[in-house]
Steps between C-alpha positions, in 0.01 A plus 500: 500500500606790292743281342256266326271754412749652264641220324202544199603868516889432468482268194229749337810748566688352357345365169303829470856704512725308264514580112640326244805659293466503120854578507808353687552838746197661701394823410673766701199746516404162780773632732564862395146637453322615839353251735138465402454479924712753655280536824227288700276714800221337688246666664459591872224288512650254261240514233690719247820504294643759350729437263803678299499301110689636196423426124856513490572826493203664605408509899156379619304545822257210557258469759290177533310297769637166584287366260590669174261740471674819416453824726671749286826569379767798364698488222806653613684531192824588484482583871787308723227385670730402810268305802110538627344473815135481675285789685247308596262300287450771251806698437846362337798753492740501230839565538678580188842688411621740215830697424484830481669837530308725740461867467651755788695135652871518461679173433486232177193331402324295787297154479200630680218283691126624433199252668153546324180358670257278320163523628355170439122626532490837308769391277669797543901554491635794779868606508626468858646829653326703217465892521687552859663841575861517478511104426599256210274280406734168531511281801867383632390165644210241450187633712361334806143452496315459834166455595306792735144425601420325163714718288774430301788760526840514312751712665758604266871664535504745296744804387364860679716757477645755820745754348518364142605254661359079461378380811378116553131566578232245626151590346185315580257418216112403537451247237130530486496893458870564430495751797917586538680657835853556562629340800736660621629326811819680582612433091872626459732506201694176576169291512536192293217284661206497693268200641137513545308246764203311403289810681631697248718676793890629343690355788815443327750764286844413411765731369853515330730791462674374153773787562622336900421178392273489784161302578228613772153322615238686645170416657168620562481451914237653679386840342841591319801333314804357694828388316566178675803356286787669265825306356725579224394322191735642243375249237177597509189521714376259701113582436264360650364088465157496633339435822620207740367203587241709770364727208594846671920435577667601218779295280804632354769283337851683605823373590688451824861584625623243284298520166289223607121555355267555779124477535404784739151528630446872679211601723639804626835712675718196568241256504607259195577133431704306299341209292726174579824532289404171327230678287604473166281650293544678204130667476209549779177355508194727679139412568276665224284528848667692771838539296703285780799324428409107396870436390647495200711357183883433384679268272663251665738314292319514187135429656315761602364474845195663688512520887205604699505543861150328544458147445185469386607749227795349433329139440277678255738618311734151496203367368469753153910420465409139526236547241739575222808269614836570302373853393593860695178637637505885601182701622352726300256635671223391741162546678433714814456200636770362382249174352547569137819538353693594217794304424742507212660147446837516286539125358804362353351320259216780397603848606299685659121531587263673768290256683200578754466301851211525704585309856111486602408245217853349416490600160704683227484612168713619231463874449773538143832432432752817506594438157336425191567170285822422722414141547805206639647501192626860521602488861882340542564355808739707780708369729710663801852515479802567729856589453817666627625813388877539466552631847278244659169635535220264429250674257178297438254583189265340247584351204209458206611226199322516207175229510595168305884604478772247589677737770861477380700778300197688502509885414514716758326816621593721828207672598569692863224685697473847585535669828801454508329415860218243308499151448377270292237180598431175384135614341366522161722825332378589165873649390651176566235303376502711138885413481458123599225421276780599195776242638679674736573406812464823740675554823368746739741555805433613822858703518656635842318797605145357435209496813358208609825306589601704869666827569831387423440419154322807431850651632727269327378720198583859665775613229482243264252659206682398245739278664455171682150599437591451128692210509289289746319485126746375326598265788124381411628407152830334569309277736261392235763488245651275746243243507454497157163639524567807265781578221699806692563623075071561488439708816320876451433749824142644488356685761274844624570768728829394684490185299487756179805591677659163581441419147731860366758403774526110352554686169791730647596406850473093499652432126518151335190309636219686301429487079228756565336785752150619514436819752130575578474805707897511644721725652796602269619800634537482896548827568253651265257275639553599854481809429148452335421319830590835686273694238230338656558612787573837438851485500513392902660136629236242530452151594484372121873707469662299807340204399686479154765634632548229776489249249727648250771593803522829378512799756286758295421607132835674463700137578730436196443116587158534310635489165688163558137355556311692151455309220483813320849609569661170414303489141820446320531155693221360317543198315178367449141579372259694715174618479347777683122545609374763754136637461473888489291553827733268704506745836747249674805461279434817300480453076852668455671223652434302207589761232826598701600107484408564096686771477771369643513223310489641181780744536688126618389384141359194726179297343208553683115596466274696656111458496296789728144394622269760439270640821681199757601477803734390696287179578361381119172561627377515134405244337603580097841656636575222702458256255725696274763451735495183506451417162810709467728333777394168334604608146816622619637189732370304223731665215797544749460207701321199255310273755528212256 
């Protein structure tokens, strides 16, 4: 059994992880540097990982058999060095991001995606998309490698341009020689998508007019291109989610009459089927193979579940679960054959750590824990938690106490997820882990409005940004307060992106229940930042626009009900501490959000501070910057809000 093969392992895991504290607080470089594993990729034939490691801050490309001997490597620097993947045996592409202002574009500055090849025999690094007429050289989704005769071949959308004019492009690459030809395939300007069969055949193109709010999927049937589905989708596209569970139909995720998600599976002008209405999944699972549908993953409750529609694969993969009892156990990546696989096992007790299976021998082995020197005496426990808000709504979330902390009176810290359409989960989070591990007790809600709990609680949060959507947080706190677990005269709001936000609005729209605010990355200014949002877009409506707006319950940019819900405008209101961080590249929640919530506040004569991170993003993806902001939150709660 699997099981029994890995005990050795798990107790080496866990005395080869933990560290021993000369002081009475962890470092927080444990939690607030970069993971030193931020990716795991086997092989097609199983024998090779290749591996994404930081120093840190730096980004490292690793490339070693299964036996440690190394294969090569690239130091990516300061490259955001964002996911790889296989081209074969001998090539791994690298995708990687940068911000950037590009010449002759109109618009803001853009987070672009670039993919560079690694040729694992000559050594040699090649630029994807390099040198092609009236192209960029930046791809606008990961690539699909398939396999022709005994080829490896990446085909790559891409940006061409028809009439000065950026068209979604599919190019196909030759790894070996780096031969490139446009594929053109009926391309038009509202492309977002296209899908590639294991042949190597485009069969699939989806496309979205932003403007209409309008979706479209076309296919490749017979010698031309047929549109065989269109629906309005004014919150987006629908895109396209891989090939169904025959390896030629093709999946889309859209909804029905009634909102309800639906599976589709197409193979042609009204030939289509809907997956049973039981499926809940949350992400898809496809054959590394022949790219069919094998099923696919959600969190149920607070486990996370895999569902496979075979049995035999299913019982294979009940037995790697069983393996690590008590801990969450997600794929990472696996085999062609599906033998070998990746997994990365989040324990409670540990944090996490990637972990290798192979099913033909029954055996496993310990690949690296995520993060360095975090051993179980800098992990605090977490525990799910449920309570009412004030109109009745039951809003469920996790709750991390400090490790070795009597949990009564206990400081409190608010710390709400982004989206505002996100939601948090019961695994290993660094942010909260930082706070806990200095005696707070941190409380991260899953508010009204956040996925994962049915359609109508997504709804329940249309027109409530910084309403109910506010004060199901501090409905979080009375209800602690309540049982005594926390002291409702220690609580600070902390958050990024619309938790930046949620933390400015406890500081001016939900006064009395915070000491303290931190904002990484919010809105302040509604309008202003819709308006950025329409930049983007060259000034037209677009999905992102009616998005916000749906959740705001404003009817446009010009609706004088948007400065009721900015911080910015209600600056005088401010009665407590805050701190402001935003890094300057942030392409999300533009930079001047921050300084126009500084501004603001100074001309209030209101305490705050203000602390810009240097060549970041919106996501921390660096690893000195991101520190910094934590060491900064942490200095701040602590002086405002004294754990002890």
């Amino acid at each position: 059994m699997i099981k029994s093969l890995l005990a050795a392992g798990a107790a080496c895991f866990a005395l080869c992880s933990s560290v021993a504290f000369g002081a009475e607080k962890p470092d927080l470089a444990i939690y607030g540097r970069l993971p030193q594993f931020e990716g795991v990729t086997i092989s097609p034939d199983g024998s090779k990982l290749a591996l994404i490691m930081t120093n840190g801050e730096d980004r490292v490309l690793a490339v070693r058999k299964l036996n440690g001997e190394m294969l090569g490597g690239v130091k990516a620097s300061k490259a955001k060095l964002r996911s790889v993947l296989w081209g074969g045996e001998d090539h791994v592409i690298m995708v990687s991001s940068q911000t950037a202002d590009v010449y002759g574009l109109r618009g803001p500055t853009r987070e672009y995606l670039m993919a560079v090849d690694f040729n694992l025999v000559t050594r040699k690094q090649t630029l994807l998309l390099r040198s092609q007429p009236d192209s960029m050289n930046v791809i606008l989704d990961r690539p699909m490698v398939r396999t022709i005769g005994d080829q490896p071949v990446a085909f790559v959308e891409g940006v061409h341009f028809v009439d000065n004019s950026g068209v979604n492009t599919l190019f196909r690459i030759n790894l070996k020689d780096g031969a490139t030809r446009m594929l053109d395939g009926g391309a038009r300007a509202e492309t977002d998508g296209w899908l590639v069969d294991a042949a190597g055949e485009p069969v699939a193109q989806s496309l979205y007019d932003g403007k209409k709010g309008r979706w479209a999927l076309r296919m490749k049937i017979g010698a031309g291109w047929k549109t065989v589905d269109e629906a309005d989708a004014p919150m987006g596209s629908y895109g396209l989610s891989g090939f169904g569970r025959d390896g030629k139909s093709v999946l889309v995720w859209r909804t029905d009459d009634k909102n309800a998600s639906i599976l589709r599976e197409y193979r042609g002008v009204g030939a289509y089927e809907d997956l049973p209405g039981g499926l809940d999944l949350s992400g898809l699972l496809h054959d590394p193979d022949n790219l069919g549908l094998l099923g696919g993953y959600a969190l149920k409750g607070d486990d996370l579940a895999y569902t496979f529609f075979d049995p035999v694969s299913q019982k294979a993969w009940d037995a790697v679960t069983k393996a690590f009892k008590g801990d969450r156990v997600s794929l990472a990546s696996w085999s062609r054959n599906r033998k070998r696989v990746v997994v990365l096992v989040d324990s409670a007790v540990d944090g996490p750590a990637y972990a290798l299976i192979d099913l033909d021998t029954k055996r496993a082995s310990w690949l690296g824990v995520v993060y360095k020197d975090l051993g179980a005496e800098a992990v605090s426990p977490v525990r799910p938690i449920k309570y009412k808000a004030a109109d009745g709504l039951e809003i469920t979330g996790y709750l991390t106490l400090p490790k070795g902390r009597d949990p009564k009176n206990l400081p409190l810290i608010v710390l709400p997820h982004g989206g505002p359409e996100g939601r948090d989960t019961p695994g290993f989070d660094w942010w909260s882990q930082a706070l806990a591990s200095r005696g707070y007790a941190v409380l991260r809600p899953n508010f009204r409005g956040s996925e994962g709990f049915g359609w109508d609680f997504v709804k329940a949060g249309f027109g409530e940004w910084g309403k109910k959507m506010q004060t199901d947080l501090s409905d979080g706190v009375r209800d602690l307060a309540k049982q005594g677990i926390v002291d409702p005269r220690r609580v600070c709001i902390v958050g990024a992106s619309y938790g930046g936000y949620a933390a400015l609005a406890g500081a001016t729209l939900d006064q009395g229940v915070y000491r303290c605010a931190v904002s990484v990355a919010g809105p302040s200014d509604i309008k202003k930042m819709l308006i950025s949002v329409r930049d983007v877009h060259n000034g037209a409506m677009s999905a992102a626009q009616r998005y916000w707006l749906r959740f705001m319950g404003a009817d446009g940019i010009k609706d004088p009900d948007l400065v009721a819900i900015s911080p910015a405008r209600l600056a005088d209101k401010v009665e407590i501490p805050v701190l402001l961080i935003h890094g300057k590249d942030d392409t999300v929640v533009r930079y001047d959000q921050s300084q126009i919530m500084a501004d603001a506040l100074k001309k209030a004569g209101k305490p705050y501070a203000f602390v810009t991170l240097e060549s970041e993003d919106h996501w921390l993806s660096r690893g000195a910057t991101r520190l910094k902001m934590l060491t900064e939150t942490v200095a701040f709660v602590e002086k405002h809000n004294p754990p002890e």
